[in-house]
C-alpha positions as CSV (number, residue, x, y, z in Angstrom):
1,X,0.0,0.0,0.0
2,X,1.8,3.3,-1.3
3,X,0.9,6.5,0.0
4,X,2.5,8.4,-2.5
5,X,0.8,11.4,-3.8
6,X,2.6,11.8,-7.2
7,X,1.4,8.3,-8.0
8,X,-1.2,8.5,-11.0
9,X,-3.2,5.9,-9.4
10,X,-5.5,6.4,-6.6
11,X,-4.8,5.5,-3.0
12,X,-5.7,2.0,-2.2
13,X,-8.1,1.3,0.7
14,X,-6.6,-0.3,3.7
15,X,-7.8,-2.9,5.3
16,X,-8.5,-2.8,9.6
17,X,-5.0,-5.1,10.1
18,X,-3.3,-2.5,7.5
19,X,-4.6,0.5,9.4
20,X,-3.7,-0.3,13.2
21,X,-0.3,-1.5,11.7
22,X,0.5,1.9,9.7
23,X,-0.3,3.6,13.0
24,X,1.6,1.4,14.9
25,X,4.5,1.9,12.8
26,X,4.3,5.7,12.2
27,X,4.1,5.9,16.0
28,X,7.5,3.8,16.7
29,X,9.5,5.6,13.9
30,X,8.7,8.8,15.7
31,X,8.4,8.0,19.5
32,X,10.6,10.8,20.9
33,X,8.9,13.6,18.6
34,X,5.7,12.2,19.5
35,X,6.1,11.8,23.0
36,X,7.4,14.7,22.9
37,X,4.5,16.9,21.9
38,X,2.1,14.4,24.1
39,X,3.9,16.0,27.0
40,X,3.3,19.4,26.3
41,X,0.3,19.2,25.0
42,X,-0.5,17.8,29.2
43,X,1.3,20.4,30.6
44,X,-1.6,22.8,28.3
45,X,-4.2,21.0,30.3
46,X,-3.2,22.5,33.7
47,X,-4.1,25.8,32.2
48,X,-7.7,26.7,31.8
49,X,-9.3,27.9,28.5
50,X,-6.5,28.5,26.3
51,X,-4.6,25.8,27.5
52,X,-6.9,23.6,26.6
53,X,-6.9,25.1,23.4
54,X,-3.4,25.0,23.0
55,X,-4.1,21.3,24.0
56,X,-5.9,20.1,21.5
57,X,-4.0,21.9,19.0
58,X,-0.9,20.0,20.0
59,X,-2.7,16.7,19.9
60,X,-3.4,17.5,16.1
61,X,-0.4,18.8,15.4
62,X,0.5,14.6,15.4
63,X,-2.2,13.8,13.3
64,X,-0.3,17.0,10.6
65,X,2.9,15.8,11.0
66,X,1.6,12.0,10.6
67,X,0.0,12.7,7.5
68,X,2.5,14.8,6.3
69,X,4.7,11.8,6.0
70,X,2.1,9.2,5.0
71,X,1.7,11.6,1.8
72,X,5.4,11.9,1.7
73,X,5.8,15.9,2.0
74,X,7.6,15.9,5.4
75,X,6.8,18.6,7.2
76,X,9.4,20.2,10.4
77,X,7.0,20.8,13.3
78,X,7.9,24.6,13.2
79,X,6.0,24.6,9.7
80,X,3.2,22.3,10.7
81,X,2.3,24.3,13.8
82,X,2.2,27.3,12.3
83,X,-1.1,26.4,10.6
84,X,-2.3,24.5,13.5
85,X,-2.1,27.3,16.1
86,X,-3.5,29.5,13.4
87,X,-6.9,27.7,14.0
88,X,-6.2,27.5,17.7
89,X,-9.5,28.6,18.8
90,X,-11.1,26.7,16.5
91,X,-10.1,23.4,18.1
92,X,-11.6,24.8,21.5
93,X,-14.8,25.3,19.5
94,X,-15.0,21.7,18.0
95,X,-14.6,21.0,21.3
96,X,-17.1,22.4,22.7
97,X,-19.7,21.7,20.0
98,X,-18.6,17.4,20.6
99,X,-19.2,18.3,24.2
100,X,-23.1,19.3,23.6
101,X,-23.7,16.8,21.1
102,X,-22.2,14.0,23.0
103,X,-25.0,15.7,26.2
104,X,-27.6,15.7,23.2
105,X,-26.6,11.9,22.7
106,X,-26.7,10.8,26.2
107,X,-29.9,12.4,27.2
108,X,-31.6,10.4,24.0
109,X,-30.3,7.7,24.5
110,X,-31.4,7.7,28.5
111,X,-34.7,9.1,27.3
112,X,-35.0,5.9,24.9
113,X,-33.9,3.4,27.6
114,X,-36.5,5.0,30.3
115,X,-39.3,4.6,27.5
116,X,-38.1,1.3,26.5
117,X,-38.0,-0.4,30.4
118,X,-41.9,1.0,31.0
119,X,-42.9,-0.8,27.7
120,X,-40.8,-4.0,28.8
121,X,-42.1,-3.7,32.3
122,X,-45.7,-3.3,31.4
123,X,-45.6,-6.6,28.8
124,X,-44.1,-8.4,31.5
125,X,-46.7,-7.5,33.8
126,X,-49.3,-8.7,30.8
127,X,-47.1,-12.0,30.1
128,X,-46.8,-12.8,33.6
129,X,-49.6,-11.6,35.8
130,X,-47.7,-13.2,39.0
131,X,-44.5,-11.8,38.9
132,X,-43.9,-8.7,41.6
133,X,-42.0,-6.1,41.3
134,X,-40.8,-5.9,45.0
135,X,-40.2,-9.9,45.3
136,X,-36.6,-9.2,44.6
137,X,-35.7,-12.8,45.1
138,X,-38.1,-14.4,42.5
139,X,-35.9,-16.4,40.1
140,X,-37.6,-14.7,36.9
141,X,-37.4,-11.0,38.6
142,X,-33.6,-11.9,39.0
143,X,-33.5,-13.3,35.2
144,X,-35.1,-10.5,33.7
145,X,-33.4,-7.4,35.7
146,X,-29.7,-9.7,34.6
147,X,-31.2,-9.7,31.1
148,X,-32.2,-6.4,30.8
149,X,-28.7,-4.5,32.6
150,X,-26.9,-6.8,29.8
151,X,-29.2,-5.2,27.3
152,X,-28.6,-1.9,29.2
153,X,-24.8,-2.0,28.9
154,X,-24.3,-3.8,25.6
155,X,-26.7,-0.7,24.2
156,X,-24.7,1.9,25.7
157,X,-21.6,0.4,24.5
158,X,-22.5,0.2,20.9
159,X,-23.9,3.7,21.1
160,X,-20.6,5.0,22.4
161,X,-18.1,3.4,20.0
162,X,-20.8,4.2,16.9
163,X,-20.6,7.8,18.2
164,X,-16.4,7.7,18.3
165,X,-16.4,6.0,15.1
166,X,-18.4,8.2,13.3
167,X,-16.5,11.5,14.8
168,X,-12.8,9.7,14.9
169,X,-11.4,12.1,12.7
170,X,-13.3,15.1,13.7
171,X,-9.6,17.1,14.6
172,X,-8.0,15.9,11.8
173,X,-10.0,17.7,8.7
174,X,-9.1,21.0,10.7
175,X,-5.3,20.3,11.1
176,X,-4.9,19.8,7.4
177,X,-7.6,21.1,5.2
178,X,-8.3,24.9,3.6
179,X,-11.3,26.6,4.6
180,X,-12.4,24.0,7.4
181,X,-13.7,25.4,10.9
182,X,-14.4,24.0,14.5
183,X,-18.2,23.7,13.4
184,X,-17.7,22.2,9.5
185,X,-14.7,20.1,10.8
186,X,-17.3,18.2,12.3
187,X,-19.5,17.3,9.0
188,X,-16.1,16.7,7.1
189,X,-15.7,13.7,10.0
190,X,-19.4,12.8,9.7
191,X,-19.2,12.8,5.8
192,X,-15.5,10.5,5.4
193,X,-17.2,8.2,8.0
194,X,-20.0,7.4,6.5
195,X,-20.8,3.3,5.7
196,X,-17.8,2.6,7.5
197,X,-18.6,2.7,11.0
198,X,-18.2,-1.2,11.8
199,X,-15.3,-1.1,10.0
200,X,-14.1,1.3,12.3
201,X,-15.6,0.3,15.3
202,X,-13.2,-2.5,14.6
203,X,-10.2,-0.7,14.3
204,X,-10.9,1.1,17.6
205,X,-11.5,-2.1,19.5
206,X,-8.4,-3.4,18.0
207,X,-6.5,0.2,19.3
208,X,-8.2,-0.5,22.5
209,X,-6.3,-3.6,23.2
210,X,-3.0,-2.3,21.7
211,X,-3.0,0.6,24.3
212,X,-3.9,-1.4,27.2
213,X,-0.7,-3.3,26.2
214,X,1.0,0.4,26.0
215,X,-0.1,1.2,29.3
216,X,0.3,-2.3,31.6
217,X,3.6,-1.1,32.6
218,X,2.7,2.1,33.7
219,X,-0.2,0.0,35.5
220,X,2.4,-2.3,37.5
221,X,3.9,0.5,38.7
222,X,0.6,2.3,39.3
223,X,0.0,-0.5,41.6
224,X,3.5,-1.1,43.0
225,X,3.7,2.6,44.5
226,X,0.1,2.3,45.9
227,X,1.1,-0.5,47.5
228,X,4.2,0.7,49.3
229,X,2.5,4.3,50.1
230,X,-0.7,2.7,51.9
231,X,0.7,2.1,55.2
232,X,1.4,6.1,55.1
233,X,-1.2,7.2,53.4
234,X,-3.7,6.1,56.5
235,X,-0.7,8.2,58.9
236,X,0.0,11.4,57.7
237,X,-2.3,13.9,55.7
238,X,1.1,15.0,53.4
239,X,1.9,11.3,52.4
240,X,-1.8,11.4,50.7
241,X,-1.0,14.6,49.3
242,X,1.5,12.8,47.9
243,X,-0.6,9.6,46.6
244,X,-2.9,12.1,45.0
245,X,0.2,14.0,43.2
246,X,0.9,10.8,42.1
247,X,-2.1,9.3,40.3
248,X,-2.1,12.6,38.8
249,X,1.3,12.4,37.2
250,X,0.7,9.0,36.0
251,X,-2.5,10.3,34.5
252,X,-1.3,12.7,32.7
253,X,1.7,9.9,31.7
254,X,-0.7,7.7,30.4
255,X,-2.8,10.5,28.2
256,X,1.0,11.6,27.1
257,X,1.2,7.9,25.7
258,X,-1.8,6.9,24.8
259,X,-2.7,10.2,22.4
260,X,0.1,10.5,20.2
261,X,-0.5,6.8,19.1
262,X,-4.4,7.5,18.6
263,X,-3.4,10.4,16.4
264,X,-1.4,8.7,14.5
265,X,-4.3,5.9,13.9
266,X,-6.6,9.1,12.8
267,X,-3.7,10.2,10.3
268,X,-3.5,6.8,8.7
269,X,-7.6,6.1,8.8
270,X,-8.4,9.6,7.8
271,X,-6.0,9.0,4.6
272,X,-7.5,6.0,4.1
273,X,-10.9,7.4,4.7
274,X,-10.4,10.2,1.6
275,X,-9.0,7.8,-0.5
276,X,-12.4,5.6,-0.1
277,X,-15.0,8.8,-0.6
278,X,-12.9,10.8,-2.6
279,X,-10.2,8.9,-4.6
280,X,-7.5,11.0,-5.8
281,X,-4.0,10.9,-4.6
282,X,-4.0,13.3,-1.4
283,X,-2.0,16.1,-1.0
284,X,-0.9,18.3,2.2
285,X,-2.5,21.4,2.1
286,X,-0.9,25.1,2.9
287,X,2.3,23.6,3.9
288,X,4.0,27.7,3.6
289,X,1.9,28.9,6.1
């Protein structure tokens, strides 16, 4: 699979194995630039408003640099984040406008769960006259409540990664493309996503796995450090202080990780993505700004 834009023929879809493993790949070949810019772009979240901005303008400043190289026009990260902190405010409006539709979501989706346990509970009250609702020890009370909190979760899930899969990319469009805002960057997402979002539903569950791999050392030590701090943690008010500093730290550690290797999955999927709904080679755009 050639990303090469000068080629006359059109990109070549990847498949879910092809994408995860680009990412992968990108990722390891630039760890320390990577990391590197996942570290600052934490240190932005400690400052309100326009560090968050600044943020999650550093978080796609990956994605740039990522695609920049999948389309073979290298770019330094001086020239790439000149157009990215250009749109700076841009990214905290995206963000913002996810935040209320993903509220929007929810409260549907609640909404539709509420409507949908009345209509169960008032068949099963029709199916089975004898079964009460406060005999919390009948065996088919205890089958159907099991049944219904698997139903429950397994719809919540599936509403969740649908709603990530069709707004992966939703940073991307607005790192790269001309005359794309924090409000149209997210119809660009919506639009390269559409009819694929099993397929990458897929590749998130299959990035899921790969970071809690990434983040099982981080983990032991998580764990480790608990362990030898409890003792002190019960005796002296600093020492928990010091716990909370801690899982703090390693929070921010595991976002530094985790991130730059999801962007670099976005970079490779959104390529991949335009090459599906648009097909033409792909080319960076405004690289002199």
């Amino acid at each position: 699979m050639s990303f090469n834009q000068g080629s006359s023929q059109p990109i070549q879809p990847l498949s879910i194995g092809n994408v995860v493993t680009a990412g992968l790949r990108l990722y390891g070949s630039h760890l320390k630039s990577y990391l590197k810019l996942g570290f600052i772009a934490c240190a932005w979240i400690l400052v309100p408003v326009y560090g968050w901005a600044r943020c999650g303008a550093t978080f796609a400043l990956i994605s740039r640099l990522a695609y920049s190289e999948l389309v073979e026009q290298p770019e330094t990260e001086q020239e790439a984040g000149r157009f990215v902190r250009a749109r700076l405010w841009q990214f905290l409006v995206m963000a913002l406008l996810m935040l209320l539709l993903i509220i929007s979501i929810t409260i549907g989706v609640t909404i539709l769960l509420f409507i949908f346990t009345l209509i169960v509970g008032t068949i099963l009250r029709i199916i089975v006259p004898s079964l009460n609702a406060n005999d919390v020890f009948n065996p088919i009370a205890i089958l159907i409540s099991f049944a219904l909190l698997l139903g429950y979760m397994g719809i919540i899930f599936t509403t969740f990664l649908l709603v990530q899969a069709r707004f992966i990319v939703i940073e991307v469009p607005l790192a790269i493309e001309n005359y794309i805002d924090g409000a149209s960057t997210i119809g660009r997402s919506w639009y390269l996503t559409s009819g694929n979002m099993w397929r990458i539903s897929a590749i998130l569950i299959t990035t899921g796995l790969i970071i809690i791999a990434l983040l099982l050392p981080i983990n032991v030590l998580n764990i480790i450090t608990q362990s030898f701090l409890q003792p002190f943690l019960r005796a002296d008010t600093n020492y928990r202080l010091l716990g909370v500093l801690i899982n703090v730290v390693l929070i921010l550690v595991r976002i530094a990780i985790v991130v730059p290797f999801l962007q670099t999955i976005k970079a490779v999927l959104y390529c991949d993505l335009r090459s599906r709904r648009e097909g033409f080679g792909l080319k960076l755009r405004n690289r002199n700004i």
